[in-house]
N, C-alpha and C positions, 0 to 999 in steps of 0.2 A: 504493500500500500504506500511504505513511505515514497521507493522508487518512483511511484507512479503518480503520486503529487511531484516528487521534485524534478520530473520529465514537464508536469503539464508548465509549472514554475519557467522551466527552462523556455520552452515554445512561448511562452508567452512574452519572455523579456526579449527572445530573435527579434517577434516581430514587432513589440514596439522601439524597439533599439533599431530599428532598418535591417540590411541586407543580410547583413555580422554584426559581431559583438568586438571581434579582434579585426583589424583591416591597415594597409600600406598607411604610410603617413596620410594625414588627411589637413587643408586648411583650418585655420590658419598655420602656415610654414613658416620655420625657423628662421630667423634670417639668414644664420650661418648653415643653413643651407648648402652643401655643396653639390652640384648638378652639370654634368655633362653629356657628351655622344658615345658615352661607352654606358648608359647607364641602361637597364634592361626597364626601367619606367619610362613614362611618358609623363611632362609636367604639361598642363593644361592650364589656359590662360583665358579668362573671358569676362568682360565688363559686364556693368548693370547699369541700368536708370536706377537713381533712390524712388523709396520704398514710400507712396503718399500715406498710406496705411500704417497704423503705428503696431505692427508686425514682424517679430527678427524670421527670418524664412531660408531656409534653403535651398541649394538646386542638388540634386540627383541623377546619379553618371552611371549606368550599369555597362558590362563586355554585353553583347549582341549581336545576335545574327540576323541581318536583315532577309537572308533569303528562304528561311525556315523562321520569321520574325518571332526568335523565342529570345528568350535570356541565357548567357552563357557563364555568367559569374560563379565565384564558389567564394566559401567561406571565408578567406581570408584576399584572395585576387580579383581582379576583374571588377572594382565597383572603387566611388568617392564619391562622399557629400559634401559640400560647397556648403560648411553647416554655420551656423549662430551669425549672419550679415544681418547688423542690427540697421535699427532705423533712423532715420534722421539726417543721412552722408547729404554732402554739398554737394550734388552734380554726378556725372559719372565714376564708377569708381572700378578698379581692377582687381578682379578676385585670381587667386590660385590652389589648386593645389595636386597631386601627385597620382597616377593609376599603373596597377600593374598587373599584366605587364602589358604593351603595346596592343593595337588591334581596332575594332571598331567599336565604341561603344554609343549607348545614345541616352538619350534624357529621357530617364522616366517620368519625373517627378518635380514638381515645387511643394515646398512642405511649411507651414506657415504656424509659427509660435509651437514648434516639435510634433504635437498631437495632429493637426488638421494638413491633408495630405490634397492638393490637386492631380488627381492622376492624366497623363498624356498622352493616355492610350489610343486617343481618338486620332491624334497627327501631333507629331514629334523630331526632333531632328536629330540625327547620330551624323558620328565624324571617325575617320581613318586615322588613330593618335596614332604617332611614331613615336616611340621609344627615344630614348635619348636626345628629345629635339624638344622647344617649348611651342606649345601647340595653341595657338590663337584661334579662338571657336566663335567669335563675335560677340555682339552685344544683343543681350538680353533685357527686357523689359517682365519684371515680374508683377506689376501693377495688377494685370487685367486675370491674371491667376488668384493671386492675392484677394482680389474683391469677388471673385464668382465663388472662393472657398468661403466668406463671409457670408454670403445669399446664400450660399447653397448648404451649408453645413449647420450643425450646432453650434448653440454660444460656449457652451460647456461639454464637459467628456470626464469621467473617472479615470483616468491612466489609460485614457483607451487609444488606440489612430485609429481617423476619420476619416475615410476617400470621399472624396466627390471625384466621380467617373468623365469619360467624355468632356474635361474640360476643355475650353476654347483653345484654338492652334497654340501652339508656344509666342510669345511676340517677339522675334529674330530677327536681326540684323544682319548678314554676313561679312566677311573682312572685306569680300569686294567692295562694298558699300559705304567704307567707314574709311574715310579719306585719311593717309598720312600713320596708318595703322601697328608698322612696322616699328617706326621711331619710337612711337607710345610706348608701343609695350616694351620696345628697348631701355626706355627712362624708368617705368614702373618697377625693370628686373635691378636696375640699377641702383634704384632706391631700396626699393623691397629685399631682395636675390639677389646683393653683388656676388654672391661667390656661386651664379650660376653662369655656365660658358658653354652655353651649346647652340645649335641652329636653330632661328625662327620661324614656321613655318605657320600655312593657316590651312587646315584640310577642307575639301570642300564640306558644305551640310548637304545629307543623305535625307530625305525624304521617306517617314517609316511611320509604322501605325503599330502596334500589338493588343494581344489579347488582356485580359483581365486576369491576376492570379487568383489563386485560391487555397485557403487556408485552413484544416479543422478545426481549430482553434477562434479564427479571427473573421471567418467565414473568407468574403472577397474581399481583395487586397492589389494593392497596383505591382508590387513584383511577383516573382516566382517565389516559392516555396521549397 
């Protein structure tokens, strides 16, 4: 009996704790940080609009296969949350932080104040991170995520995660879009990440949709189980 309480215990804290419980370094990065073209990660770089909503929220990166569009992650590889981006920044601001190991992965998720989850199941974008290189994914606008999890969700939850399904597109930017891009993020690693020295690069965004997970525990849920 005890085992099988301290199993359900255990499922229960996976899924409110996200993907894993143990995972690659995740943002915010060290500053001493060291990062280059020999590294078998991929560092990932991608701005925001502040947040009009006074909501700290995260973004959500799983490994995936777009052509069997399932999820490829395990327990400790293949996944980063872009977690605790509180509210109130002046303007654009530059997030980072680390996945491993290289590959495609894509945005499941905006997750807003830990508990309330917008799932992106409905249209999503994923990107070809290269390993050893810092991978510029564009700019994100999490406003209109933010505010449909507010309509559409509870005010309140007991330790529970919330999805709202089928949320509106991701609102995306791509680097082709974002004039003088290169430089930026060159000055941000410089400030942020001096002791990172590897190649810039921006993959294209991959156009993907997936299914809905499912959980015994947690019933439906936005990743795999």
């Amino acid at each position: 009996m005890r085992g099988i309480v301290a199993l359900l215990v255990a499922l229960i804290v996976c899924i409110g704790a996200g993907p894993a419980s143990a995972a690659p370094p995740r943002s915010p990065l060290r500053e001493n940080l060291q990062f280059d073209a020999s590294s078998e990660m991929a560092l990932v770089v991608f701005e925001a609009e502040p947040t009009t909503m006074p909501a700290t929220w995260r973004l959500n990166m799983l490994a995936f296969a777009p052509d069997t569009r399932t999820w490829t992650y395990g327990l400790t590889r293949g996944w980063s949350q872009f977690e605790g981006i509180e509210p109130g920044a002046t303007g654009r601001q530059f997030y980072a932080g680390l996945v491993r190991p290289g590959g495609i992965y894509a945005i499941n998720s905006i997750s807003a104040n830990v508990w309330w989850t917008g799932c992106l199941n409905g249209g999503s974008k994923a990107f070809n991170l290269q390993a050893g290189a810092v991978n510029y994914i564009g700019l994100i606008d999490p406003n209109p995520t933010i505010a449909e999890i507010a309509r559409g969700l509870p005010p309140t939850t007991r330790s529970q995660r919330l999805f709202l399904f089928d949320t509106p597109r991701l609102s995306y930017t791509p680097a082709t879009e974002r004039p003088n891009w290169e430089a930026d993020v060159a000055a941000f690693l410089a400030m942020r990440l001096p002791r990172v020295n590897a190649p810039i690069v921006a993959p294209d965004p991959i156009d993907v949709t997936f299914e809905r997970g499912h959980s015994v525990v947690a019933g439906e849920i936005c990743e795999k189980y």
